[in-house]
C-alpha positions in Angstrom: 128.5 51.9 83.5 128.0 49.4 81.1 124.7 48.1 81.8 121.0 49.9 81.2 121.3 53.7 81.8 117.4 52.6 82.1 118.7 50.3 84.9 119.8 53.3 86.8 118.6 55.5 89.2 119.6 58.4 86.6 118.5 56.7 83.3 114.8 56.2 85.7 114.3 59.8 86.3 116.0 60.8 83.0 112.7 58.6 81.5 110.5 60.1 83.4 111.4 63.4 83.1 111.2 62.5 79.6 107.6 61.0 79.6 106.3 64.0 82.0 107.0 67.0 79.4 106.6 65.6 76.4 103.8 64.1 73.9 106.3 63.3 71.4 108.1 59.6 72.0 111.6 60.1 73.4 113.6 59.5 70.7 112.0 62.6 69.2 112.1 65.0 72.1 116.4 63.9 72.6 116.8 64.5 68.3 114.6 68.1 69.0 117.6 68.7 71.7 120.3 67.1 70.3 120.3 69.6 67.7 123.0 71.7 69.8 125.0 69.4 70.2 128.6 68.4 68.3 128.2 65.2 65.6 130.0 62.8 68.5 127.8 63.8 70.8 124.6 63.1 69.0 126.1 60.1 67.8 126.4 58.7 71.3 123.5 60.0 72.5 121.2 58.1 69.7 123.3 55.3 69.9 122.4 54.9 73.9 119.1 55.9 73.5 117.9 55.0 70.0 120.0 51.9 69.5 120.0 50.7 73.5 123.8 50.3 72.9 126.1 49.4 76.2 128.7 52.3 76.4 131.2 49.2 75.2 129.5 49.1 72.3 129.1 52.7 71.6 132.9 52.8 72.3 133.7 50.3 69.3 131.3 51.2 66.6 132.9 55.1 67.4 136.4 54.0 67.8 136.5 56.0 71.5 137.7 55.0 74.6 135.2 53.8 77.1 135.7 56.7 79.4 135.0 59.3 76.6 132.0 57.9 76.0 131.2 57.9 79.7 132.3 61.8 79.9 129.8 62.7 76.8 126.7 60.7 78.1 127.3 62.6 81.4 127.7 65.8 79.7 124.8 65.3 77.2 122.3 63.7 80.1 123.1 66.9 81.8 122.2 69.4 79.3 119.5 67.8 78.6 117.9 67.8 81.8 118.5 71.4 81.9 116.8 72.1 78.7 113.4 69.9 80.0 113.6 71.5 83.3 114.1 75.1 81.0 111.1 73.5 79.1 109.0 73.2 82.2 109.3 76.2 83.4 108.0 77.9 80.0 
């Protein structure tokens, strides 16, 4: 998991989903949902997707083990697509 999320087929539809229900840019509609969320996991979310840092990276600037970083970005993608797909149905 240390490539692109972009390069994924999750990171793909994550952008798209992304691009489909929002005017603002990306970066805004993730800090808009990221306001839930605990300091660590807005970190790493911003990092991945504001920054374009690898999950290595992420892990070192943070001081967490690869794997926690790993668990939040699943945790985080997840909620988020539940909130756009909340969105979309409003």
């Amino acid at each position: 998991m240390d490539g692109s999320f972009a390069q994924t087929k999750r990171g793909v539809a994550m952008e798209g989903v992304l691009k489909q229900h929002s005017v603002a840019s990306p970066a805004e509609v993730l800090r808009s949902i990221a306001a839930g969320f605990t300091r660590t996991e807005r970190l790493v979310l911003m990092l991945r997707y504001t920054e374009e840092l690898t999950v290595k990276e992420i892990a070192a600037v943070l001081e967490l083990a690869q794997a926690e970083v790993e668990k939040i970005l699943v945790r985080v993608r997840s909620h988020v697509a539940k909130r756009l797909r909340k969105k979309k149905r409003s």
